[in-house]
C-alpha positions in Angstrom: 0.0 0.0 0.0 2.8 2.3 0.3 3.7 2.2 -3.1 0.3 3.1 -4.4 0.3 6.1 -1.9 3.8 7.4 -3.0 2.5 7.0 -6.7 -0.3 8.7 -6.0 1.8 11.6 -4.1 4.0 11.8 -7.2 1.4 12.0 -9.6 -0.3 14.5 -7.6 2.5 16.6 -7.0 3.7 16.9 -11.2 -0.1 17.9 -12.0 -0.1 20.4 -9.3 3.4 21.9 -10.2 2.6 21.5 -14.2 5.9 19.5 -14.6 6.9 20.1 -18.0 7.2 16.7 -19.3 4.0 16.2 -18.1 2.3 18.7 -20.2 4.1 17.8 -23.0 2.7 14.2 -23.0 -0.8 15.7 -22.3 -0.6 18.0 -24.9 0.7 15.6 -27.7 -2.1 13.2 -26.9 -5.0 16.1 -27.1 -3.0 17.0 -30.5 -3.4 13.3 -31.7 -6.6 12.3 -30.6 -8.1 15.6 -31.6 -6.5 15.3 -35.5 -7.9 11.9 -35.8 -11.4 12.4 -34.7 -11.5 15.5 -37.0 -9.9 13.2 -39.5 -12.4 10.2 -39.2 -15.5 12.6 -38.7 -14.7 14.0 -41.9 -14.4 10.6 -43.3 -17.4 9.3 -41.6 -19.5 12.2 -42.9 -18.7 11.6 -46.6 -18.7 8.0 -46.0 -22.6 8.0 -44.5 -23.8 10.4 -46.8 -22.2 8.9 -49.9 -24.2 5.5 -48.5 -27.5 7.2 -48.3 -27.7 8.6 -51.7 -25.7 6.0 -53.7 -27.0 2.7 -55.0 -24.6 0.9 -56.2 -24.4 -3.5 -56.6 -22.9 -4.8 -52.9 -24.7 -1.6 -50.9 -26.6 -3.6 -48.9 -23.7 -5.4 -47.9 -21.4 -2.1 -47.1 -24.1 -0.7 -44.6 -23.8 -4.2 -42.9 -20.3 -3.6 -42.9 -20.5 -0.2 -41.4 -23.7 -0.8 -39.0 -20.9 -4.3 -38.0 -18.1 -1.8 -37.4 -20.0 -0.1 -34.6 -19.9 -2.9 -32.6 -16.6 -3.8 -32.5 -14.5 -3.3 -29.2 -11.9 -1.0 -29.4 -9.5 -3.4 -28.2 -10.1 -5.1 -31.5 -9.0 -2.4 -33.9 -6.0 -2.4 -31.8 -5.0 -6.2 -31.7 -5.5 -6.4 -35.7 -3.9 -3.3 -36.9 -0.9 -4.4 -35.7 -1.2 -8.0 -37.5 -2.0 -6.2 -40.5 0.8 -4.0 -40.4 3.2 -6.4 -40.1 2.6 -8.1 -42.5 0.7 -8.2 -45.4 1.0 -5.2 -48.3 1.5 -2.9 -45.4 4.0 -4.6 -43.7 6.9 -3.2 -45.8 6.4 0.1 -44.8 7.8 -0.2 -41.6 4.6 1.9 -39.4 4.1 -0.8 -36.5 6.0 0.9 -33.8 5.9 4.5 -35.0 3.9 7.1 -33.4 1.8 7.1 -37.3 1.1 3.5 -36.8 -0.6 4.3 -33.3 -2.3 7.4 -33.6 -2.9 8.8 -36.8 -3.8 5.3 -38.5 -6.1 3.7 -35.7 -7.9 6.2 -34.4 -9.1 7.6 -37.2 -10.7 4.3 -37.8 -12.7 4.0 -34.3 -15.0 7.1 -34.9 -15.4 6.2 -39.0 -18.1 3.6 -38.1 -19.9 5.9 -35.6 -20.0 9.1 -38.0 -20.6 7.2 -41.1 -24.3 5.2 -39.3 -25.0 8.6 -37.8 -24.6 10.8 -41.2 -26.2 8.0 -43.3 -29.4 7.5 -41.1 -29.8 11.6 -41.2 -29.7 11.9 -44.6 -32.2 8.8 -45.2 -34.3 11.0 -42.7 -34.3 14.1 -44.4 -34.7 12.1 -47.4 -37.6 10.5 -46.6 -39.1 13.8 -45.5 -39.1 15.2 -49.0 -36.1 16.8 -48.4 -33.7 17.2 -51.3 -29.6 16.5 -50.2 -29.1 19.9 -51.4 -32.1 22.0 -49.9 -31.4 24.6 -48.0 -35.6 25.2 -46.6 -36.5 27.3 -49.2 -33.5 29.8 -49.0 -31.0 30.8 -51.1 -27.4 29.8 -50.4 -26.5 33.3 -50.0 -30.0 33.9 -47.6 -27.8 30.8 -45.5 -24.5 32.5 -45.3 -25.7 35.9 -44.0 -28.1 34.3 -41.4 -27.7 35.9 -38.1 -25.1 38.4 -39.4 -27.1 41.1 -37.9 -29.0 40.8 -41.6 
């Protein structure tokens, strides 16, 4: 039990005097995880949207994919990234133990699924609302843009 109190003093004591190491870990990993949900949101949103609208042969079967995505663990992603950067096509690139491999690549990958169901089941509802993709509720795109602007 002393151990876990003297860890705990230590760990109490760098947060309270903002050790610099400390914040530079913190702010790296707000950096990281930040860039890739901005970079799988983006992807999600074109993804889910792209699936509502498009009809294409084997769409049934990539919403099953992406609906099948959402329920994998976490812990998943991370046990089979690795195997499939080791070996395989990707494995001659060299990413497993590099900071790209880790972050940039697998996060990304974790909010895809979420963004992409989310995005595609809005636009089927607006959709089936006689809505067009492209309506803006009966305004003009430039009507949009100055909205609120004191106009």
């Amino acid at each position: 039990m002393n151990t876990l109190t003297e860890s705990l003093a230590l760990a109490l004591n760098l947060i309270a005097h903002a050790d610099a190491e400390l914040l530079r870990i913190v702010s790296l990993s707000l950096r990281v995880s930040v860039t890739a949900c901005a970079l799988g949101a983006v992807a999600g949103l074109l993804l889910g949207a792209w699936l509502a609208v498009a009809h294409f042969p084997g769409h049934s079967v990539a919403v099953w994919l992406v609906n099948t995505l959402l329920a994998l663990p976490a812990w998943w992603w991370a046990c089979w990234s690795p195997v499939a950067l080791a070996s395989g096509p990707l494995g001659a690139w060299g990413l497993l133990f590099t900071p790209t491999c880790r972050w940039w690549w697998r996060k990304p990958f974790l909010v895809v699924p979420l963004i992409a169901a989310l995005a595609r089941r809005l636009v089927l509802d607006g959709l089936s609302r006689g809505r067009r993709p492209t309506a803006l509720h009966g305004r003009q795109p430039a009507d949009v843009c100055t909205a609120g602007a004191g106009a």
